[in-house]
C-alpha positions as CSV (number, residue, x, y, z in Angstrom):
1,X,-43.3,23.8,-0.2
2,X,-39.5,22.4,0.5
3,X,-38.2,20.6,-3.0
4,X,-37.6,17.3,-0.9
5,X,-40.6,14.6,-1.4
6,X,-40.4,14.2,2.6
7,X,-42.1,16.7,4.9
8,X,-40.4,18.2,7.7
9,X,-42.1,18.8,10.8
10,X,-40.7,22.1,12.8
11,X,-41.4,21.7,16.6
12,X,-40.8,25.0,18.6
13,X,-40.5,24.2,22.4
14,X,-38.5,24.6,25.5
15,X,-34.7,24.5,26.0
16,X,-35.8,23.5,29.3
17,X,-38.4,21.0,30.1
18,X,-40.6,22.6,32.4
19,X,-42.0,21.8,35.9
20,X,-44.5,19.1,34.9
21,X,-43.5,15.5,34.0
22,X,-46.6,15.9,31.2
23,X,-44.5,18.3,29.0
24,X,-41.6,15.8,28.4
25,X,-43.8,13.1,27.9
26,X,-45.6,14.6,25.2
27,X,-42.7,15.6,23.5
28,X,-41.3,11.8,23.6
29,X,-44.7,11.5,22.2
30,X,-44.8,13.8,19.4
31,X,-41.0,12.4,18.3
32,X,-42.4,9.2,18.1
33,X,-45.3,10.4,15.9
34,X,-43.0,12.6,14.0
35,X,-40.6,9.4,12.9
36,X,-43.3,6.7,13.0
37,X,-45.4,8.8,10.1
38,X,-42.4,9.2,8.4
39,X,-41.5,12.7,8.7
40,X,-38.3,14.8,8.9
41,X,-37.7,16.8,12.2
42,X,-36.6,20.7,12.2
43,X,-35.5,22.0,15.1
44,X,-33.5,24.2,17.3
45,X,-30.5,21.9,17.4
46,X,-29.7,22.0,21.5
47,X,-29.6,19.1,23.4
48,X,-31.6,19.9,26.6
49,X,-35.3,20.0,27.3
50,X,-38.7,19.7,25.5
51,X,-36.2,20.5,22.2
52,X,-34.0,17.4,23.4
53,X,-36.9,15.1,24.0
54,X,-38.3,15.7,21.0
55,X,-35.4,15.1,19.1
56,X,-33.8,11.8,20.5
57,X,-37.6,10.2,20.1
58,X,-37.9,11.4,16.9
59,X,-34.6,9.9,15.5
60,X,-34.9,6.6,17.9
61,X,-38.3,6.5,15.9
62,X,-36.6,6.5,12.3
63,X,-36.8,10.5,11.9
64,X,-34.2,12.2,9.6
65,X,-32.9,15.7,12.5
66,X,-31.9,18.6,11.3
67,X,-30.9,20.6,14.1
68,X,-30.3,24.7,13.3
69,X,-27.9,26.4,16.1
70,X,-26.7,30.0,16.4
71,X,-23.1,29.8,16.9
72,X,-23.4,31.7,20.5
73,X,-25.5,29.3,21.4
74,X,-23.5,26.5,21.0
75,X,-21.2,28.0,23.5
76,X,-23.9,27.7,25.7
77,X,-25.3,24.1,24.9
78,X,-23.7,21.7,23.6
79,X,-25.8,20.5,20.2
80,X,-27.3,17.2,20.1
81,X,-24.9,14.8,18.2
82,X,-25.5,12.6,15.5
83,X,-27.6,15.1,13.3
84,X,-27.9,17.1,10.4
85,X,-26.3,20.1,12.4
86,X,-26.2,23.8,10.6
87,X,-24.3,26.7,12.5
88,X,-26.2,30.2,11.6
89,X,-24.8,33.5,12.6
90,X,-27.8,34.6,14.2
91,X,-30.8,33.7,15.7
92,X,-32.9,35.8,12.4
93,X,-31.1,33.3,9.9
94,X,-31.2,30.4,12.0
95,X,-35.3,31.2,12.2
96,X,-35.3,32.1,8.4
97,X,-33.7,28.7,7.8
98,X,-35.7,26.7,9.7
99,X,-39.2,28.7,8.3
100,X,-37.8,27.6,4.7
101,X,-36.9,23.9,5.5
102,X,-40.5,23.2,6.8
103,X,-43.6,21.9,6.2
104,X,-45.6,22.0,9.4
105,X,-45.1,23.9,12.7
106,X,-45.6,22.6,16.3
107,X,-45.5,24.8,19.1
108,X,-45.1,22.6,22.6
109,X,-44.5,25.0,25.8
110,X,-41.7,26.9,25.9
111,X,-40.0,30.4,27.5
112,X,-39.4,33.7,25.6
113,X,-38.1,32.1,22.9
114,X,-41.0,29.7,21.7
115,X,-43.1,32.3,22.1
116,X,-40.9,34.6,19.8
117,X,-41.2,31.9,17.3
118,X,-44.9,31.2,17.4
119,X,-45.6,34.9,17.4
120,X,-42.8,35.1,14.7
121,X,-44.7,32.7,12.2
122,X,-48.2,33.7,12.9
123,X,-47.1,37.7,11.8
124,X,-44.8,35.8,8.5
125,X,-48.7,34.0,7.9
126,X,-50.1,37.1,8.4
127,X,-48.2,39.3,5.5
128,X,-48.4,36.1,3.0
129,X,-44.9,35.6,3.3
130,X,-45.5,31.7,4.8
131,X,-48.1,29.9,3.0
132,X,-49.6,26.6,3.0
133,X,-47.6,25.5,5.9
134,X,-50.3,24.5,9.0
135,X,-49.5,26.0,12.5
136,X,-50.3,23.0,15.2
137,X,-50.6,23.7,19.2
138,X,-50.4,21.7,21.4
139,X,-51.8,23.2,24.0
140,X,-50.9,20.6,26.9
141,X,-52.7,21.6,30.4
142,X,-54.5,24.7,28.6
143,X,-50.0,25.8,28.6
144,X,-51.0,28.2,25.8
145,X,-54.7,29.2,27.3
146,X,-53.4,33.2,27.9
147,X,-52.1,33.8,24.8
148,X,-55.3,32.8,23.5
149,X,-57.3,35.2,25.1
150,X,-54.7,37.7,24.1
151,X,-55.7,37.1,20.7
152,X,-59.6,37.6,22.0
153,X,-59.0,41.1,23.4
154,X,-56.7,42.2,20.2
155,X,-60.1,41.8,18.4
156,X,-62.4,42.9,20.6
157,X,-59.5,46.1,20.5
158,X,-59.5,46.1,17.2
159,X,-56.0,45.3,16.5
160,X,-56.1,41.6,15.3
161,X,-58.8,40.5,12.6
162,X,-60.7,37.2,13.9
163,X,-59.7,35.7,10.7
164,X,-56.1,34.8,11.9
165,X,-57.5,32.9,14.0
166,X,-57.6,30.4,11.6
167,X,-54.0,30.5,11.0
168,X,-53.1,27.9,13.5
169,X,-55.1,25.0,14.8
170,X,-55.4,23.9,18.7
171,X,-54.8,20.3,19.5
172,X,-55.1,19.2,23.7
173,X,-53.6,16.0,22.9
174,X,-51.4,14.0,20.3
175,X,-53.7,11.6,19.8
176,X,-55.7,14.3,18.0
177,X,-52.5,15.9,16.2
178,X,-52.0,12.8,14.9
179,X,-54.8,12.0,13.1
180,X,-54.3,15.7,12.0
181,X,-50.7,14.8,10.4
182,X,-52.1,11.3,8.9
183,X,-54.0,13.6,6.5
184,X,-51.3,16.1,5.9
């Protein structure tokens, strides 16, 4: 757990927003639940898409951002402004930082990249190397439904025990997720 009394909520999600108007609203959504229950917000640190959304509710709604950037990537994107803003070399320390700032995890839909970092923290959960820190989905429109039943034939294949299937927890709405973070 971080040394700081207040608990910082790591959202994973799109650098884009997606085709469906659902996705950005649900990340306006979970930014306002994020700074109305009085938690920090870890993110990617770009300005565009799901991340964005998330990120300008969160701080309209009283959140403390810390955004963590690869330099490259800045090139790219410009960061959003008016955060706690730290420039890693690489996307590995940029991930490592933002594994070790945080107290929860909240995947949203996302490309290559999300899934690289849900994937990433599952396997860290996995090996004991993350503990005590809950995995949330939000699994808007069933985004994350094949993934799912990835995990269902890696058991039945015998490659993934069923027990890490209790490393994360599935949430279809943020009504739900936050009665969830109440309690945390």
């Amino acid at each position: 757990m971080n040394k700081n009394k207040k608990k910082k909520i790591c959202v994973f999600c799109g650098a884009s927003s997606g085709k469906k108007n659902k996705n950005q609203q649900v990340a306006n959504e979970l930014g306002k639940i994020i700074g109305d229950l009085n938690f920090d917000l870890v993110f990617g640190g770009g300005s565009r898409g799901l991340m964005g959304h998330v990120a300008r509710s969160a701080n309209f709604y009283g959140a403390k951002i810390y955004g963590i950037i690869p330099y490259f990537l800045t090139q790219k994107e410009p960061p959003l402004e008016n955060i706690n803003l730290t420039v890693t070399k690489t996307m590995r320390t940029r991930k490592a930082e933002m594994y070790k700032l945080s107290s929860i995890f909240i995947i949203l839909p996302g490309g290559i990249g999300t899934l690289d970092e849900f994937i990433e923290v599952l396997t860290l959960i996995q090996l004991n190397q993350i503990k005590n820190k809950p995995v949330l989905i939000l699994n808007i429109n069933d985004y994350w439904k094949a993934i799912f039943e990835m995990f269902e034939n890696m058991i039945r294949e015998g490659f993934l025990d069923k027990s890490n299937l209790e490393n994360f927890i599935e949430f279809q709405n943020t009504k739900n997720l936050k009665s969830f973070l109440k309690s945390f």
